[in-house]
C-alpha positions in Angstrom: 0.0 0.0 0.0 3.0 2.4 0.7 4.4 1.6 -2.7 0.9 2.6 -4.3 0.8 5.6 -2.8 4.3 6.7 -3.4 3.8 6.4 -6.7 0.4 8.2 -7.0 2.3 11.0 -5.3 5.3 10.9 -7.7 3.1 10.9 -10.5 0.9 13.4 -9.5 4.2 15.8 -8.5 5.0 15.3 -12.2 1.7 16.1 -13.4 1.8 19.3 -11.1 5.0 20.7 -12.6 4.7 20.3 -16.1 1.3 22.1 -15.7 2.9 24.6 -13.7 5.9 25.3 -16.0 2.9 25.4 -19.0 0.8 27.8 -17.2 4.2 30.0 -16.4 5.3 30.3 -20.1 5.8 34.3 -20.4 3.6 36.1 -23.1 6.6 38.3 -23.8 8.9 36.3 -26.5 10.6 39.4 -28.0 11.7 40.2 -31.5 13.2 43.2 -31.9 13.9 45.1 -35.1 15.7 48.5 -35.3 14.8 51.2 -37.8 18.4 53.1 -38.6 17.4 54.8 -41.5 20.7 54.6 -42.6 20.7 52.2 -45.6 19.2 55.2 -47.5 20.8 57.0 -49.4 20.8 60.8 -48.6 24.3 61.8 -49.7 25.0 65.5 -50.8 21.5 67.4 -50.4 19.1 64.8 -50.8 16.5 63.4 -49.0 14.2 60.5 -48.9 10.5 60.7 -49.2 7.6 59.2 -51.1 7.4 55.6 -52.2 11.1 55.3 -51.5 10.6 56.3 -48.0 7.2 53.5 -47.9 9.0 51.1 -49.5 11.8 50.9 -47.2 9.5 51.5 -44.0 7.3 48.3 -45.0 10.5 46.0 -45.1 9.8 46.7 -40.9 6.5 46.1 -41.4 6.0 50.1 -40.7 3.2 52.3 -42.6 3.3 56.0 -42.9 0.0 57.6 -42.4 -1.9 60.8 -42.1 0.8 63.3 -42.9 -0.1 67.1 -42.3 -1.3 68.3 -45.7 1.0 70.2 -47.7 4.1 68.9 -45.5 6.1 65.8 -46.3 8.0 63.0 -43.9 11.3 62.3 -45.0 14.5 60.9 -43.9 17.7 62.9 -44.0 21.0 64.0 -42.5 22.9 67.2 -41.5 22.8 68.5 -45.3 19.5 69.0 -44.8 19.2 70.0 -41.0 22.7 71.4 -40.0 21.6 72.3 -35.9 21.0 68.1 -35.7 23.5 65.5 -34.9 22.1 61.6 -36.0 22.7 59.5 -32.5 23.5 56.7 -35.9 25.0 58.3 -38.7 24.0 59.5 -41.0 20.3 59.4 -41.2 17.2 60.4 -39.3 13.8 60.9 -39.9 11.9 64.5 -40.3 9.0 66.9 -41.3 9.1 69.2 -43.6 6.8 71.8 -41.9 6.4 74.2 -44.9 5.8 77.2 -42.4 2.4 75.3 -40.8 2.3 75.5 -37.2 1.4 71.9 -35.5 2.7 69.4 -38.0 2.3 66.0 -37.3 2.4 62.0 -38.8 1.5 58.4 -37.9 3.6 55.6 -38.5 1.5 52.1 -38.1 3.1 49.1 -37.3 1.9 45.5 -38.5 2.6 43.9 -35.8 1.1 45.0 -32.2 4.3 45.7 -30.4 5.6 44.8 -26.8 7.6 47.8 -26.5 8.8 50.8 -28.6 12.4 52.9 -28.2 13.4 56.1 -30.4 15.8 58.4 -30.1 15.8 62.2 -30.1 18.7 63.3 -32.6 21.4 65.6 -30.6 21.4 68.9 -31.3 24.4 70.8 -32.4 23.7 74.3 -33.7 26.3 76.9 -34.8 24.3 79.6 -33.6 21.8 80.0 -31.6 18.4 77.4 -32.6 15.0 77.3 -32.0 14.0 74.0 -31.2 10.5 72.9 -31.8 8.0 72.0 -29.4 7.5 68.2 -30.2 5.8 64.7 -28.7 5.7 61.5 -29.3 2.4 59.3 -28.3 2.1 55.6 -29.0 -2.0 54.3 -29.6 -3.5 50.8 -29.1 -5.9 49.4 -31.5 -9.0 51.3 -30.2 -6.8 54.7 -30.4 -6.3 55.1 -26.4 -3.2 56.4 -25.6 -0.7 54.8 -24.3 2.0 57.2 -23.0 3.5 60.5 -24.5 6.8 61.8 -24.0 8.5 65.3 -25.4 10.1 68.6 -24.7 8.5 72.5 -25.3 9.9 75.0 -27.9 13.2 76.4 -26.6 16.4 77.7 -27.9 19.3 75.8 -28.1 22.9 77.3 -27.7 24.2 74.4 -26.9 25.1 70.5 -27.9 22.6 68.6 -26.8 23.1 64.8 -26.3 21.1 62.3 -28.0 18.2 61.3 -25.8 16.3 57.7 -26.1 12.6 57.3 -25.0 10.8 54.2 -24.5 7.3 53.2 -24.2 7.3 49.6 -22.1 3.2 49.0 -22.5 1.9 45.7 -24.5 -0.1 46.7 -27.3 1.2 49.4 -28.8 -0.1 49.8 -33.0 0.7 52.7 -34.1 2.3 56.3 -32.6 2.2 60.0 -33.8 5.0 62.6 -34.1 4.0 66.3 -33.5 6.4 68.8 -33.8 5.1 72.8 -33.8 7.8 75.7 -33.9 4.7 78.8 -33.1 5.6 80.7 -35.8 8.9 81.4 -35.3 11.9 80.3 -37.7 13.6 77.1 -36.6 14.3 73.7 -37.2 10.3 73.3 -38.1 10.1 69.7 -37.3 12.0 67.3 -34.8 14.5 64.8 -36.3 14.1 61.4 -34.4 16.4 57.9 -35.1 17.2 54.4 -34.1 13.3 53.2 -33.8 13.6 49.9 -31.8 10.2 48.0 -32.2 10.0 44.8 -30.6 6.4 42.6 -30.7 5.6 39.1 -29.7 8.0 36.4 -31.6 5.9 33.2 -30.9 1.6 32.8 -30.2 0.8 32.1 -26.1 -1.0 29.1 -25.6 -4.3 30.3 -24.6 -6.0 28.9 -21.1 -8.0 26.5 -23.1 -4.7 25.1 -24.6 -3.2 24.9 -21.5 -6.7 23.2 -19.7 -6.4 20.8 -22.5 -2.6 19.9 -22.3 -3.5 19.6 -18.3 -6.1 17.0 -18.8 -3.8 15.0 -21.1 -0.7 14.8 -18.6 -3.3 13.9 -16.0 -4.7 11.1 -18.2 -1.1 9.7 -19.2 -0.7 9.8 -15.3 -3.9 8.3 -14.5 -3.1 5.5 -17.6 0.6 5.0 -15.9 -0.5 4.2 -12.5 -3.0 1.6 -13.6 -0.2 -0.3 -15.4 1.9 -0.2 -12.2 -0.8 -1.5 -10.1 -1.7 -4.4 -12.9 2.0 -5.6 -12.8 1.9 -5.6 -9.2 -1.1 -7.9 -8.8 0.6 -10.1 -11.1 
């Protein structure tokens, strides 16, 4: 009778802990991607807008949407903002704000993200720069925000380091960069780089899963204990 029971509770232990471990599986199995910017090329002058800019931004699985009217989003470097410094060189991301006041874009991501990272370019002006008042506001799928981070117009007479925000709130679809200078000459909108998006790698076995993969283990167990107490009647 001692043996029987030893082995129910061995059995059972077993049973316990591999549900346990199941039920414990995090729901955070993180791939990350990071958005440099630089693999376009924005030598001399140029910049990078349009379908180029798309294009490249739906290799991350990134859209750009519901750009100011009459302004564009486009990635460049110091050519075409000399009071910015890239915190990667030597691209960024930008608004043309074609003298508007409150310019502003969405970038929507295909996948609903874990977490979120960008960086604020350093700013290095030769002379005296305004810079823009700006925010950054990451959405979930029924448009609540999630968090907002930024900084108010100001002038900069200065370098300024680089500065990296994150946003560490599950479901996370899309955000919205607002930049606004008040009518006064300056960099018009705020450069930002290095966009680390990082979403769930692998599904989560859902409760039902889990209830299921219990009931097995506990029916192998059950089905185990009978042959043991059939071999010792033998």
């Amino acid at each position: 009778m001692v043996s029987k029971l030893k082995v129910i509770k061995s059995i059972l232990v077993v049973t316990v802990l591999i549900f346990a471990f199941l039920v414990a599986i995090p729901n955070v199995r993180g791939v990350t991607i990071t958005v440099d910017f630089d693999a376009l090329d924005t030598s001399g002058t140029a910049s990078v807008s349009g379908a180029t800019l798309d294009s490249y931004l739906a290799g991350f699985g990134v859209t750009l949407t519901n750009v100011t009217p009459t302004t564009s989003v486009f990635v460049g470097d110091i050519d075409n903002e000399p009071s910015a410094s890239p915190s990667s060189s030597p691209n960024w991301l930008d608004q043309w704000w074609n003298g508007i006041n409150g310019v502003s874009y969405q970038l929507d991501f295909d996948n609903v993200l874990n977490s979120l990272s960008f960086t604020r370019v350093g700013l290095a002006p030769t002379a005296p720069t305004l810079a823009p008042e700006w925010s950054v506001t990451v959405f979930d799928a029924f448009n609540n925000s999630l968090g907002s981070v930024g900084e108010p117009l100001r002038s900069v007479w200065s370098f300024e380091s680089p500065v990296t925000h994150s946003f560490n709130t599950p479901g996370i679809t899309h955000m919205v960069v607002f930049s606004n200078v008040h009518g006064v000459a300056g960099m018009g909108g705020m450069p930002i780089d290095d966009l680390v998006l990082t979403s769930s790698a692998e599904p989560v076995p859902e409760p039902a899963t889990i209830a299921l993969l219990g009931i097995g283990l506990s029916g192998l167990a059950g089905g185990a204990l009978r042959r043991r107490l059939k071999k010792a009647k033998q």
